[in-house]
ZAFI-185257 format. One record per residue (C-alpha): residue in three letters; z, x, y. Coordinates in steps of 0.02 Angstrom, whole numbers, padded with zeros to 5 digits, always signed. Layout:
% residues N
AlaZXY;...
//
This chain:
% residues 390
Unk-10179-00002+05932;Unk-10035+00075+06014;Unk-10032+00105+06197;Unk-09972+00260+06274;Unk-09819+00264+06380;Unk-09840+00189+06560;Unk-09694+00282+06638;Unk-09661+00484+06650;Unk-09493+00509+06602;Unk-09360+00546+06745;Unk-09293+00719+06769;Unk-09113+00673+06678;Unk-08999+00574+06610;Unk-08824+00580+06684;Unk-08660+00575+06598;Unk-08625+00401+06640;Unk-08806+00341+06589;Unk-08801+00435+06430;Unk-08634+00325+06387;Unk-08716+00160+06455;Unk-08887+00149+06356;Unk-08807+00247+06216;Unk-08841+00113+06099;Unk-09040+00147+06160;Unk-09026+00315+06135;Unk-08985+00316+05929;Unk-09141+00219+05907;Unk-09249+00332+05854;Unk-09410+00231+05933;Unk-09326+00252+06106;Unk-09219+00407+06122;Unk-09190+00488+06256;Unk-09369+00505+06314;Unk-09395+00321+06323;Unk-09217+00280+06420;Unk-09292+00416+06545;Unk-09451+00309+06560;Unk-09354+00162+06580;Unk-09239+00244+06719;Unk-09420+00309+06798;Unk-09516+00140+06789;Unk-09519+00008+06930;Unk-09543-00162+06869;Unk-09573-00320+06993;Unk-09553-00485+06932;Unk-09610-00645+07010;Unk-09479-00777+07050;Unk-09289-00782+07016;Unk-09310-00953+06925;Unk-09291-00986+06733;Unk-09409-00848+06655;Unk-09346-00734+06788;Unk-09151-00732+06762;Unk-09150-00690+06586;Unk-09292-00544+06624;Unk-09214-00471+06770;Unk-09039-00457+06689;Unk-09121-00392+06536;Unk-09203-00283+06612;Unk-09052-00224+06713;Unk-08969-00203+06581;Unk-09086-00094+06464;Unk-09082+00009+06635;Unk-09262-00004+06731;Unk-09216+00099+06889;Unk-09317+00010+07006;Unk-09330-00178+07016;Unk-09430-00299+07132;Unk-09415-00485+07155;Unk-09523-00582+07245;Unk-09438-00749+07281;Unk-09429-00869+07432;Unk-09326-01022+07359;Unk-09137-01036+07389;Unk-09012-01092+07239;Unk-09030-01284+07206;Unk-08888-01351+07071;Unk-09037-01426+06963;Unk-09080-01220+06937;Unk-08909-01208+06861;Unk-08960-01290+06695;Unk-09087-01142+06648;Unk-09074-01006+06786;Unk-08952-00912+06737;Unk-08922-00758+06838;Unk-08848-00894+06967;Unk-08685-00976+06969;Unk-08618-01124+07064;Unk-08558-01027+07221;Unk-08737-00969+07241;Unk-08780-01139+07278;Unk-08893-01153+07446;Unk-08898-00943+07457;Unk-09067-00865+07436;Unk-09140-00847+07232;Unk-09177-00657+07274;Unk-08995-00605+07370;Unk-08912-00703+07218;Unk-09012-00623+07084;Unk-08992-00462+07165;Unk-08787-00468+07172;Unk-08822-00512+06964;Unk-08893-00361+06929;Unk-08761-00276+07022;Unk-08646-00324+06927;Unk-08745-00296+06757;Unk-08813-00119+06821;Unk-08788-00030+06987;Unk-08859+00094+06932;Unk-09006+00003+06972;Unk-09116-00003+07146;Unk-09173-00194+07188;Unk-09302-00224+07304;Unk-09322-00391+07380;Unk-09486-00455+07453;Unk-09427-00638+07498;Unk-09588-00728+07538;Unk-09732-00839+07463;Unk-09857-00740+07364;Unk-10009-00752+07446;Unk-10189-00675+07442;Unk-10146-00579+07616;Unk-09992-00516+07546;Unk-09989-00485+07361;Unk-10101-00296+07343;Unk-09945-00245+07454;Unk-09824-00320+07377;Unk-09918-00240+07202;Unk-09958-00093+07249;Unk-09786+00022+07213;Unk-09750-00051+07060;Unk-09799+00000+06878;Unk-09762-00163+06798;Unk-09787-00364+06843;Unk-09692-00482+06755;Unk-09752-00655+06774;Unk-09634-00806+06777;Unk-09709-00933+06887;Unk-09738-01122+06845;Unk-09901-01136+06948;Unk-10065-01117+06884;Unk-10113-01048+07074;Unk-10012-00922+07106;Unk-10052-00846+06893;Unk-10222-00843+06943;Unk-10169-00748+07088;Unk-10040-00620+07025;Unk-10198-00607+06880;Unk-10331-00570+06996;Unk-10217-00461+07086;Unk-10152-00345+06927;Unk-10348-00339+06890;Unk-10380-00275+07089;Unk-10248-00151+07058;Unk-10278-00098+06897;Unk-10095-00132+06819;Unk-10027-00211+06669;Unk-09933-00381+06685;Unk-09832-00469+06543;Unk-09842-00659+06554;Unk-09752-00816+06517;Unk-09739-00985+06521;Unk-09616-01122+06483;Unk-09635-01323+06456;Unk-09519-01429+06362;Unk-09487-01379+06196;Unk-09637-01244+06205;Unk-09636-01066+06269;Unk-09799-00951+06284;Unk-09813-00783+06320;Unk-09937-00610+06328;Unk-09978-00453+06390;Unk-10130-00438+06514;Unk-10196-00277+06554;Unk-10381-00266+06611;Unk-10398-00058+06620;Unk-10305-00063+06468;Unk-10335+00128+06405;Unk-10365+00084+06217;Unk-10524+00004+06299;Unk-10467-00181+06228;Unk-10427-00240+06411;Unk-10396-00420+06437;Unk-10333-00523+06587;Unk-10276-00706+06626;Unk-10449-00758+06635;Unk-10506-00744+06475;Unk-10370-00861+06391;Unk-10373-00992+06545;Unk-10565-00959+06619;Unk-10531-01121+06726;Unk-10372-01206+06785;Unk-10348-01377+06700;Unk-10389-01529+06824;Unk-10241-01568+06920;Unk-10112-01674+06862;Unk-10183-01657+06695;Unk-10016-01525+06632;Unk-09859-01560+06723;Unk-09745-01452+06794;Unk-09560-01415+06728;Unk-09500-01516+06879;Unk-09599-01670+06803;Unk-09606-01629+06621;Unk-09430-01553+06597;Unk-09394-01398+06516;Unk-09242-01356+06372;Unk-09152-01246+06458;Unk-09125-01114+06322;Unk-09301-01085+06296;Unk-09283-01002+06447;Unk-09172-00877+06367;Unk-09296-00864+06219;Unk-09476-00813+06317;Unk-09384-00694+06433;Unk-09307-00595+06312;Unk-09490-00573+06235;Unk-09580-00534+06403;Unk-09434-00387+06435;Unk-09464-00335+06255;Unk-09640-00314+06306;Unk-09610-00220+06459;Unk-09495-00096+06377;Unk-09651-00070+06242;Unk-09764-00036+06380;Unk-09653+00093+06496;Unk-09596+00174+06327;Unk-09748+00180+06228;Unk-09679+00107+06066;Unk-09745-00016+05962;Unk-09870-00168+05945;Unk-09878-00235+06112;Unk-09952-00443+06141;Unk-10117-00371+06222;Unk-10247-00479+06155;Unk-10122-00573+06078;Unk-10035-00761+06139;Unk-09885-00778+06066;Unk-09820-00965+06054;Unk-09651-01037+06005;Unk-09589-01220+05951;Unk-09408-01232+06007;Unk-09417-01408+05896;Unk-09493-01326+05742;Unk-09433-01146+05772;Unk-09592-01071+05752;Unk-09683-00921+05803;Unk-09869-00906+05784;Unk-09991-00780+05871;Unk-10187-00827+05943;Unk-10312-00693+05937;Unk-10366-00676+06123;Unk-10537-00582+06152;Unk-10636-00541+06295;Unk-10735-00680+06376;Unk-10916-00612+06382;Unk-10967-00730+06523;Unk-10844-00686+06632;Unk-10855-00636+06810;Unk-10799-00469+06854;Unk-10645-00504+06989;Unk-10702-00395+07154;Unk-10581-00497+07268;Unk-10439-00607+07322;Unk-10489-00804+07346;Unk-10393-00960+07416;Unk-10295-01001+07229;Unk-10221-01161+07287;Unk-10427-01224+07299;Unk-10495-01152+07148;Unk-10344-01244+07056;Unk-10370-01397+07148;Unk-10177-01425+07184;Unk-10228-01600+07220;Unk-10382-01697+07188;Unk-10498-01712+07313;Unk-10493-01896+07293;Unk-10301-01899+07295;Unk-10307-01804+07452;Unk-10452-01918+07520;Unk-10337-02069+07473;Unk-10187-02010+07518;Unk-10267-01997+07727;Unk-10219-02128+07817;Unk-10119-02199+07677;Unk-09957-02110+07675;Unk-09800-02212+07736;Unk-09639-02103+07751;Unk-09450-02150+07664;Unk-09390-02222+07834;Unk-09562-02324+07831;Unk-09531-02403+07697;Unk-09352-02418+07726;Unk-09385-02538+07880;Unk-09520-02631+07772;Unk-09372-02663+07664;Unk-09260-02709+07819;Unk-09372-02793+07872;Unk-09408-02914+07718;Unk-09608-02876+07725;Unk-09702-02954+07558;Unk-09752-02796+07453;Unk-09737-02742+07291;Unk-09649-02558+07274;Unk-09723-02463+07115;Unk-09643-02305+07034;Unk-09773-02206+06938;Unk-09657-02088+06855;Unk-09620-02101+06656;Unk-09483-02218+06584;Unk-09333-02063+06553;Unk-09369-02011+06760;Unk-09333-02197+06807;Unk-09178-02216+06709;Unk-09117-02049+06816;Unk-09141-02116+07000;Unk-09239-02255+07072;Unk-09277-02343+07234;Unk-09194-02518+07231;Unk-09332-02650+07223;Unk-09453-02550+07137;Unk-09551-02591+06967;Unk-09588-02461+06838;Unk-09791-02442+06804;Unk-09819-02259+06721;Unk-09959-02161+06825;Unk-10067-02156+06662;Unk-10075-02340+06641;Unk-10129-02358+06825;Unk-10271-02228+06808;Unk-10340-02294+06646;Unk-10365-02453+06742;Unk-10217-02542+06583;Unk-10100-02595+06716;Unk-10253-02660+06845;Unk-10214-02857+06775;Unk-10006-02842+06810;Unk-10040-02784+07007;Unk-10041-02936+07125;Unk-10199-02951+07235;Unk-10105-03069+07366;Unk-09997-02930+07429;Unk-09998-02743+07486;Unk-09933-02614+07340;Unk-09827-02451+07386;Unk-09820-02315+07271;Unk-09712-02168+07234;Unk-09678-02034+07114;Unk-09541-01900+07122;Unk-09621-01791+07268;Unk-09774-01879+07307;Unk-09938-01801+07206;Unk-09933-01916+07068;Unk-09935-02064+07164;Unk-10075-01987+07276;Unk-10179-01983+07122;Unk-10137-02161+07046;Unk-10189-02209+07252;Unk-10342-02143+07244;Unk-10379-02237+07074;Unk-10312-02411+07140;Unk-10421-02381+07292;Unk-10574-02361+07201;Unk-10532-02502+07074;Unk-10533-02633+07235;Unk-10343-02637+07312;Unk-10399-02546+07481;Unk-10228-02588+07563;Unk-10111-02469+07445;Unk-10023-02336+07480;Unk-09896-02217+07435;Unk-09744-02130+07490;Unk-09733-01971+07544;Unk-09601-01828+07474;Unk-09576-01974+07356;Unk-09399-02034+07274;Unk-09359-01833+07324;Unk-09377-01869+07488;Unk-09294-02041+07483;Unk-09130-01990+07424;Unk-09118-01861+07561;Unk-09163-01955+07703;Unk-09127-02140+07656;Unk-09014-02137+07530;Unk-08910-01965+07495;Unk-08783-02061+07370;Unk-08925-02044+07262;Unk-08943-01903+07124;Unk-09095-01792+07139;Unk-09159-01694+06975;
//
């Protein structure tokens, strides 16, 4: 069922506008009207990062007068692969004053507001509350059960996506919904999967294209909604192979057990960030990079694990250390190759994966483990900086 338009038109058009979107305004579907909605709506979106560039250029471009970003990060050179509204001399600036010159460049006819901070409960119904439109391109299942929750508060429609690999997702959420078929984060994802259980781009990876391909359909979404035309992805998921170029929609409906969202709650808890045994075993059993750089030095008996997967050893490792996948180690497979005459040190890339393989050697016996914090991350930058970081 159609919605109806989100956004009352703005007053005019002006001569230079009319020439810009003029290749709007002979659709038929759009029109005038609609580039006058456009010009009218204020859209935020939620990070600068790889769902972000292509959506805030995009929607820049189709002339949204009023854009938000909320982004803290600055411009690393591993963003450069997939985040595309930077460039190399943006390296080390801030994601939101980079993305912000972009648009400038693609639009100035558009106003960019920039809320550089980290989304939290204490901030986010202000951050909300002037906008008509969320768009959603976080990597963290915290903060999109917080911008959720939020939208729901507020009563506003948010258009979501989500990247991994080879695999984009993406929907429209919209719990006041005024066709009466409202639907919000919750009822896809009820509960946030255990940690460690779905990896992040930074572990997993993430084709850097695909990028290109779920932010074009989450601004295609938010021009339905301000403009009113068309079949919007409300009740819908929408998921795309990359590999097998596929597109196939899930019928989403209405969880009936669901709570009814009243109020803000600590996200990074309810997600379980870490485990509570990782954090338990990680307490007392964190060594820094300098740590174990004078173990090293100091030619102490120890074995040095990596827990990361084969393709993220072959990019960077710590001299010395033996490859022994995290899911081996938890399954209790690798338990027979670990020595039980000498202490083990683990590490990962930043340190949470090798909290959690910790916590399992500590239960399976090997009490005297433990694990590097910041990981091979933190290594290379205070240890070693000769060494590639990814």
């Amino acid at each position: 069922m159609p919605l109806p338009p989100l956004v009352e038109p703005a007053a005019e058009l002006t001569k230079q506008e009319v020439e810009r979107y003029s290749r709007h305004l002979i659709i038929p579907d759009v029109g005038v009207d609609g580039q006058k909605r456009l010009k009218n709506a204020k859209v935020l979106v939620v990070g600068a990062g790889g769902l972000g560039s292509p959506a805030l250029l995009y929607l820049a471009a189709a002339g949204v007068g009023t854009l938000g970003i909320v982004e803290f990060d600055v411009v690393d050179e591993s963003n450069l692969q997939r985040q595309v509204i930077h460039g190399q001399s943006d390296v080390g600036r801030p994601k939101a004053e980079s993305a912000r010159d972009s648009i400038a460049e693609i639009n100035p006819f558009v106003k960019v507001n920039l809320h550089q901070l980290r989304l939290e409960a204490d901030n986010v119904l202000d951050v909300f509350r002037d906008y008509d439109l969320i768009l959603d391109g976080t990597d963290n299942f915290a903060t999109r059960y917080l911008v959720n929750d939020a939208a729901v508060l507020l009563g506003k429609p948010y258009v979501w996506g989500s990247i991994f690999r080879f695999e984009g997702q993406a929907s429209v959420f919209w719990d006041d919904a005024p066709n009466g078929q409202g639907l919000n984060y919750r009822d896809l994802y009820p509960e946030a999967p255990p940690p460690g259980m779905v990896p992040s781009c930074a572990e997993g990876g993430v084709l850097g294209v695909l990028c290109a391909s779920i932010g074009s359909i989450m601004v295609t979404e938010a021009i339905k909604l301000i403009t009113g035309i068309g079949e919007t992805l409300l009740g819908r998921l929408m998921v795309y192979d990359a590999l097998e170029m596929t597109y196939r929609t899930i019928k989403i409906r209405k969880d009936p057990e669901a709570k009814p969202i009243t109020e803000l709650i600590d996200y990074e808890a309810f997600c379980g960030v870490a485990s509570d045994d990782a954090r338990s075993a990680a307490a007392g059993h964190t060594i820094t990079p300098l740590e174990l750089k004078q173990k090293i030095d100091a030619g102490e008996d120890f074995l040095l694990v990596d827990v990361r997967e084969p393709h993220e050893y072959e990019i960077v490792k710590i001299p010395g250390s033996v490859l022994i996948p995290k899911d081996r180690i938890l399954s209790g497979e690798a338990f027979a190759e670990l020595p039980q005459d000498k202490p083990l040190v683990l590490h990962c890339k930043s340190g949470a994966r090798s909290a959690e393989a910790l916590s399992a050697l500590h239960q399976a016996g090997f009490k005297d483990a433990v694990h590097v914090g910041g990981g091979v991350l933190a290594w290379a930058r205070e240890v070693d900086p000769s060494l590639p970081t990814y």
